[in-house]
C-alpha positions as CSV (number, residue, x, y, z in Angstrom):
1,X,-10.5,41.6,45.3
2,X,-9.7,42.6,42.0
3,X,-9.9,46.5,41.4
4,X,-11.2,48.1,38.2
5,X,-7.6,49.4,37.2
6,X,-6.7,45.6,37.5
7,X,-9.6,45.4,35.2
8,X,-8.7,48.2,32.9
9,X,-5.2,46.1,32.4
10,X,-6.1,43.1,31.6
11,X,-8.9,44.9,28.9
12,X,-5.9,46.4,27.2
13,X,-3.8,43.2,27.2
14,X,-6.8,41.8,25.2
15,X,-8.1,44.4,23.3
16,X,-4.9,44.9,20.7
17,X,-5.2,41.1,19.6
18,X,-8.8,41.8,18.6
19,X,-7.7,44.8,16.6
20,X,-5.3,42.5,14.3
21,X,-7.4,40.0,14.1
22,X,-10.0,41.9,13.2
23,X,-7.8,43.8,10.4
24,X,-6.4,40.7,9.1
25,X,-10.0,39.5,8.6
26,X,-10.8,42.7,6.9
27,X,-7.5,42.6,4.6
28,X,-8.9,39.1,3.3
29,X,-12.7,39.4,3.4
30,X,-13.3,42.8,2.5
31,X,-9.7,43.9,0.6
32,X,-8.8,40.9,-0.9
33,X,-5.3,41.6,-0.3
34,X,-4.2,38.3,0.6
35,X,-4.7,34.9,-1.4
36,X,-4.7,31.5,0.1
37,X,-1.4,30.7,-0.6
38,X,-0.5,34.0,1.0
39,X,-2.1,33.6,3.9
40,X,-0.9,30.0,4.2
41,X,3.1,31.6,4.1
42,X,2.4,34.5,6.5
43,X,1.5,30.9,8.8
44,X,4.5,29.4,7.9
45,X,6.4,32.4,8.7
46,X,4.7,32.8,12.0
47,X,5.6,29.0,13.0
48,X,9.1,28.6,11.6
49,X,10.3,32.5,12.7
50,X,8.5,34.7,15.2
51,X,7.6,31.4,17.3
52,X,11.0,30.1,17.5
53,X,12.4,33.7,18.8
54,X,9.7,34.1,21.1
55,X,10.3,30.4,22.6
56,X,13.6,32.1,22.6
57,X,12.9,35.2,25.3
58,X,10.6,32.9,27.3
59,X,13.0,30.7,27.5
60,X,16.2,32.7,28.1
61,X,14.5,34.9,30.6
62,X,13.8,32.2,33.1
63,X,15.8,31.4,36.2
64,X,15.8,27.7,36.0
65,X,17.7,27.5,38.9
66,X,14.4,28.6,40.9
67,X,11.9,26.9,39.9
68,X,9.1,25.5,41.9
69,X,9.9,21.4,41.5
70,X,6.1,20.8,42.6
71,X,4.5,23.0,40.2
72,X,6.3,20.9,37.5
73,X,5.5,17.7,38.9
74,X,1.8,19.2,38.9
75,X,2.0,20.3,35.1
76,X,3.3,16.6,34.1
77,X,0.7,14.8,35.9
78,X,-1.7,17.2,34.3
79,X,-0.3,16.3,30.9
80,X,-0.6,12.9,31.4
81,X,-4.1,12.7,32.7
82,X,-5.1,14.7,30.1
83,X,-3.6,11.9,27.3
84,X,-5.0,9.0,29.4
85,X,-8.8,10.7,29.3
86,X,-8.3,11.8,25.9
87,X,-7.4,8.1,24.6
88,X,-10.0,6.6,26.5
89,X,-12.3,8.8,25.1
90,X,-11.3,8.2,21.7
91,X,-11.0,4.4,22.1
92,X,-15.0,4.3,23.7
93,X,-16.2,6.3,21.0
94,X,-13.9,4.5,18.2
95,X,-13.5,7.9,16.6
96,X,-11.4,7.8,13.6
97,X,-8.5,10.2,13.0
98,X,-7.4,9.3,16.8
99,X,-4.1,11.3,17.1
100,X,-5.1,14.5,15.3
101,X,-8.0,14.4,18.2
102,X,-5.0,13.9,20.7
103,X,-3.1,16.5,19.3
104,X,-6.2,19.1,19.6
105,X,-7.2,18.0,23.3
106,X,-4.3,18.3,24.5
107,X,-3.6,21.8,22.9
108,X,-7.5,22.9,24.2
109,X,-7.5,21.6,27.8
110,X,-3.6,21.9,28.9
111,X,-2.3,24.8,26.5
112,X,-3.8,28.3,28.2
113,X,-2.6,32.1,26.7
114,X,-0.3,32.7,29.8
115,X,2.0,35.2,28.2
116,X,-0.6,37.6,27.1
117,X,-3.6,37.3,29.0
118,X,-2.4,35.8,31.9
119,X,0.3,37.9,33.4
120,X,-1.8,41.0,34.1
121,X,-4.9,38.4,34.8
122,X,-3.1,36.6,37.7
123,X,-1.3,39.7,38.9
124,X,-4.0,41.3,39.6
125,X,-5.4,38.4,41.1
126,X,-2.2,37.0,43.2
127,X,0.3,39.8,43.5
128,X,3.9,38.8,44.0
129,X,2.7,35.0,44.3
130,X,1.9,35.1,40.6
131,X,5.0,36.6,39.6
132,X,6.8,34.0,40.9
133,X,5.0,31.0,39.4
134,X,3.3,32.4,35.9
135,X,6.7,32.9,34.5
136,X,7.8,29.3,34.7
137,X,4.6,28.0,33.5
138,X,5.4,30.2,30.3
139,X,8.7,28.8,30.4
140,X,7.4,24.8,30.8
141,X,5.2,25.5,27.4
142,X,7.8,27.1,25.8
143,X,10.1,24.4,26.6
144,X,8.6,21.1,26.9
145,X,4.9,21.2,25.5
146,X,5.5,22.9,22.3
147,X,8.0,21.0,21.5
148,X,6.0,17.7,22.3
149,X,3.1,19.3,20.4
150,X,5.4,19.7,17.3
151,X,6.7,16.1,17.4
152,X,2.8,14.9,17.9
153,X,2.3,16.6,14.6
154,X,5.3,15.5,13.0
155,X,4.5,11.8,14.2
156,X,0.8,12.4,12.6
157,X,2.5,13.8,9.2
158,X,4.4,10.5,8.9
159,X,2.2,7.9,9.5
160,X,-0.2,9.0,6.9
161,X,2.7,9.6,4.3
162,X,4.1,6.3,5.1
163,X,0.5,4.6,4.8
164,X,-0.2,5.8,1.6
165,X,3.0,5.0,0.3
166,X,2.6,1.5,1.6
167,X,-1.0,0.7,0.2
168,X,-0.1,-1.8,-3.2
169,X,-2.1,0.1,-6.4
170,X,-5.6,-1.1,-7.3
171,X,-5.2,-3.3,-10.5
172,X,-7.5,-5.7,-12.0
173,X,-5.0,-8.9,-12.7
174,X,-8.2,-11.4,-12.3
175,X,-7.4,-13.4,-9.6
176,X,-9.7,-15.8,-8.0
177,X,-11.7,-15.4,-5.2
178,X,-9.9,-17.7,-3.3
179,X,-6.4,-15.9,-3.8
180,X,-7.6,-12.4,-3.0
181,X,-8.6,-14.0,0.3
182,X,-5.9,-16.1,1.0
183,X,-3.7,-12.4,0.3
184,X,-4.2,-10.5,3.4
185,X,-3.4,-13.2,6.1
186,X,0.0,-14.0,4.3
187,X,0.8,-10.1,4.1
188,X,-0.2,-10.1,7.7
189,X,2.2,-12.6,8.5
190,X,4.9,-11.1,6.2
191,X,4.1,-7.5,8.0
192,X,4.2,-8.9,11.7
193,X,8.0,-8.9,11.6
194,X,8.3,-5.8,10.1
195,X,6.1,-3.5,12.4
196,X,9.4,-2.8,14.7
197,X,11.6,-1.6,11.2
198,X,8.3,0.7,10.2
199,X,8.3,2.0,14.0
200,X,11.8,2.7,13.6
201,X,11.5,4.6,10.1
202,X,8.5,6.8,11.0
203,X,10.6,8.1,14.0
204,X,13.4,8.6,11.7
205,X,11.7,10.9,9.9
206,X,9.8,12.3,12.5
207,X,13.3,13.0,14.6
208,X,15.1,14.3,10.9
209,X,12.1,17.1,11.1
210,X,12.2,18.0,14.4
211,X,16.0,18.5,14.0
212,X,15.6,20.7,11.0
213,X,12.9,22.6,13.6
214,X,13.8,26.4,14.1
215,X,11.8,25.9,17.0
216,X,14.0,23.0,18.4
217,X,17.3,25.2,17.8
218,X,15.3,27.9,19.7
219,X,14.6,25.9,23.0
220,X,18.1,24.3,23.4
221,X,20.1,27.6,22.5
222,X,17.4,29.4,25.1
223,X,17.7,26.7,27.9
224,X,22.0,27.1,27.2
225,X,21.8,30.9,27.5
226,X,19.4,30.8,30.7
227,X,21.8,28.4,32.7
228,X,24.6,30.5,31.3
229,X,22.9,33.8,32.5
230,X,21.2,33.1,35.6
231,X,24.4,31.2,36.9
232,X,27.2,33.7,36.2
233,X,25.5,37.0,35.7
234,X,26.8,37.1,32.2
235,X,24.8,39.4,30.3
236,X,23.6,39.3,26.2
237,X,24.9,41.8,24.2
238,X,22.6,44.6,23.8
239,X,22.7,44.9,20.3
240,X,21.9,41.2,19.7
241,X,19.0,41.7,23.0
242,X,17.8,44.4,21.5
243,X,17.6,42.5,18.2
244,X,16.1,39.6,19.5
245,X,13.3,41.5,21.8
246,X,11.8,43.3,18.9
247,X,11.8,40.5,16.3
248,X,10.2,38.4,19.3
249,X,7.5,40.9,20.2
250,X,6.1,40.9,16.8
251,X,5.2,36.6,17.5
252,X,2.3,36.8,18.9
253,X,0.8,39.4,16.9
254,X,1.9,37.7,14.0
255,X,0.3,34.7,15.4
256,X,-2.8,37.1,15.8
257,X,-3.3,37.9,12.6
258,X,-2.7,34.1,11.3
259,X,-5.6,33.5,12.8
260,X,-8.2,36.6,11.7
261,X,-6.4,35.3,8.3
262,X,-8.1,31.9,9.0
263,X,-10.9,32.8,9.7
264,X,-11.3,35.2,6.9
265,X,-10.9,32.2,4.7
266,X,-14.0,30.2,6.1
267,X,-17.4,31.2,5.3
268,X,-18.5,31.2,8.9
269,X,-16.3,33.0,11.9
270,X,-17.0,30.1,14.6
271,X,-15.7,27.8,11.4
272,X,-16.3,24.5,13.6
273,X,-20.1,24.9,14.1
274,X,-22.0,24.7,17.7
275,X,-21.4,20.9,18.6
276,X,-17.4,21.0,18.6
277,X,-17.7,24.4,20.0
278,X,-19.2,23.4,23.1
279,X,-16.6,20.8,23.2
280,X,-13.5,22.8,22.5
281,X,-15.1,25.2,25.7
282,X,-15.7,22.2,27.9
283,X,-12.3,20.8,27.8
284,X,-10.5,24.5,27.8
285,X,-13.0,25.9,31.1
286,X,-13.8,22.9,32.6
287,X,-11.6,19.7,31.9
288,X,-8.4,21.5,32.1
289,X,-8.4,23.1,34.8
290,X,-10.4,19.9,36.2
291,X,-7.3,17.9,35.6
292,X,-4.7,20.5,36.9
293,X,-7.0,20.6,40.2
294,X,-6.5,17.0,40.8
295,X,-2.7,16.9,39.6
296,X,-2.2,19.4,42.2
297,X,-3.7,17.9,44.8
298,X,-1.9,14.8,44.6
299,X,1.2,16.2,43.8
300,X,0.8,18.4,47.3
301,X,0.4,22.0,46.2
302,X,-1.7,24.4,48.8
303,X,-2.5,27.7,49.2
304,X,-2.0,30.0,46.5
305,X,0.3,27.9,44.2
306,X,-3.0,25.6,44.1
307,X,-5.0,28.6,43.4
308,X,-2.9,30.1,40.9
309,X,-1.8,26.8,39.1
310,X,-6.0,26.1,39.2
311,X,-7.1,29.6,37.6
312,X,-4.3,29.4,35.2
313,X,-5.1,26.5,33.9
314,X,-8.8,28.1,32.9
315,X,-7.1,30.8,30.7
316,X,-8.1,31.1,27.0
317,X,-6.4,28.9,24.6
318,X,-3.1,29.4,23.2
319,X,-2.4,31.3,19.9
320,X,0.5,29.1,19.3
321,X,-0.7,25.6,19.2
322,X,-3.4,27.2,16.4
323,X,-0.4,28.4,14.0
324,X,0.9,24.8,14.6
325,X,-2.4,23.4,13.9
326,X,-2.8,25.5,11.2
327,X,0.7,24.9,9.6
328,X,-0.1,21.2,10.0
329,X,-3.9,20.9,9.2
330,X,-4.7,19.2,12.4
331,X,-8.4,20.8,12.9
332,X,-7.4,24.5,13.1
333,X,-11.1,25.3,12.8
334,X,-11.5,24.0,16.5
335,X,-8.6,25.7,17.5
336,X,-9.5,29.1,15.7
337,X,-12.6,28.9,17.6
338,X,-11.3,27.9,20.7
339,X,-8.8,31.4,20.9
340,X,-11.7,33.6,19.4
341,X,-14.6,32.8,22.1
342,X,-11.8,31.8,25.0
343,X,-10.8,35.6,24.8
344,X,-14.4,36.9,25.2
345,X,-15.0,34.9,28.1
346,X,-11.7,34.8,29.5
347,X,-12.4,37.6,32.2
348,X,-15.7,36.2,33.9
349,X,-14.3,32.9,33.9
350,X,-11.2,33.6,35.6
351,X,-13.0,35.7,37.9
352,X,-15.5,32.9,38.6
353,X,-13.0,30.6,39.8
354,X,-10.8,33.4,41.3
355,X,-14.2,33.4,43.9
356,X,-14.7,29.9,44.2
357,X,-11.5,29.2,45.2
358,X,-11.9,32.3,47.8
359,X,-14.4,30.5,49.5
């Protein structure tokens, strides 16, 4: 069972990100030290510097040569349940907007705060068992499912720019009736050839972005140094570890105060209002780690691994995907919430599946 000095730990992992959140939100609401635009380039330097180097350390720092090939498995088939329910959701209700909603489901029900809340969390309630497997769930996000997140985003970018710059200009030529109707099905003739070239261009631009990525450099020079590392014993320079570890330690609570910056900036704190908030906490406590449950099952994981991979899985959301929401204006209202509430119920929720599983 889980002692109060276990408790006491995880308290203290969570308490410092509501103390720069909180002074972030004063600095804006109170001090007016920030304007917009500020706040909107202390985002952009969270998502295109401090996340990259801490991709970086997560990265770099994990023995890929020991990693648990059915916890992956379990984490894909997660993934992908998760986009199959998602578009079936979106395709019943016929909610516009669908890939932005894609982009924040995903992030809400399959992108937990492992690094900060999690490792003293699921130490204290796995032990050694947990040290093995939380550290290549940090790695998998780090390495895979931010990077898909940030192409998701890109992809959503693109297609708008490249449907507004496809839609003729309204003009008033006085055509007929007849002609304006005749119009669309010969453009949709003249466009049916064509869809494969526009594919082709919007992932063009969408790979030219990623490429230009910080974060992209990050995870491939990271997955390099960790095969390098963890298969020769050849150690980093201190100077440029030492370099590295304390530009990287400032991420998250960069990411932090991005976020008390946000929400500083709306007129409400919970800036999504009660009806998405209930569903940003249904699919982050109860769909995610719904999914992960039957992933794991199928994918043949027992015992602890089950349990841990399960409770993980019903961590708070991510601060990451936020700054990437935020830097790409894909409903970082819903995300913002999601961190903010996620953290204050983080600990009974955990602990309530931590005893359901016991059973």
């Amino acid at each position: 069972m889980i002692s109060l000095i276990d408790v006491y730990h995880v308290v203290t992992a969570t308490v410092p990100l509501y103390v720069t959140m909180l002074l972030a939100y004063i600095c804006v609401k109170w001090w007016k030290l920030f304007t917009p635009d500020q706040c909107a380039g202390i985002n952009k330097f969270v998502a295109n510097f401090s996340v990259p180097l801490l991709s970086f350390q997560v990265i770099s720092s994990n023995n890929i040569y020991k990693m648990s090939l059915k916890l992956i498995y379990a984490d894909f088939v997660q993934k992908f349940l998760a986009f199959l329910v998602l578009i079936i959701i979106i395709k019943i209700g016929d909610i516009r907007g669908g890939l932005k909603w894609i982009i924040t489901g995903l992030s809400l029900s399959t992108l937990p705060n492992t690094l900060i809340l999690g490792i003293p969390l699921m130490k204290a309630m796995y032990k050694e068992e947990s040290d093995f497997l939380l550290p290549q769930i940090i790695f998998l996000q780090s390495m895979i499912w931010y990077n898909l997140l940030l192409f998701l985003h890109e992809l959503d970018a693109a297609i708008p720019v490249r449907t507004i710059s496809a839609a003729p200009p309204s003009q008033d030529t006085g055509e007929s009736e007849s002609s304006i109707e005749v119009q669309p099905k010969e453009d949709e003739v003249e466009t049916k050839p064509e869809n494969k070239m526009r594919v082709m261009l919007i992932l063009m631009k969408v790979g030219k972005k990623l490429i230009m990525n910080p974060n992209t450099y990050a995870t491939f020079i990271g997955l390099i140094w960790a095969s390098i590392h963890f298969r020769w014993g050849v150690d980093m320079p201190d100077v440029v570890n030492q370099s590295i570890t304390i530009l990287s330690s400032g991420g998250l609570g960069m990411a932090t105060f991005s976020l008390g910056l946000f929400m500083a900036s709306n007129s409400r704190i919970i800036a999504c209002g009660p009806r998405m908030t209930m569903v940003a906490l249904g699919l982050k406590f109860l769909v995610g780690p719904a999914l992960m449950a039957a992933a794991s099952i199928v994918i043949g994981l027992r015992d602890t691994m089950l349990k841990v991979a399960i409770v993980q899985a019903a961590l708070p959301q991510g601060i990451v995907p936020f700054v990437f929401a935020r830097e790409y204006n894909v409903h970082p209202a819903v995300l913002s919430t999601g961190v903010l509430l996620g953290m204050l119920i983080a600990l009974p929720v955990a602990l309530i599946y931590y005893l359901l599983l016991s059973l």
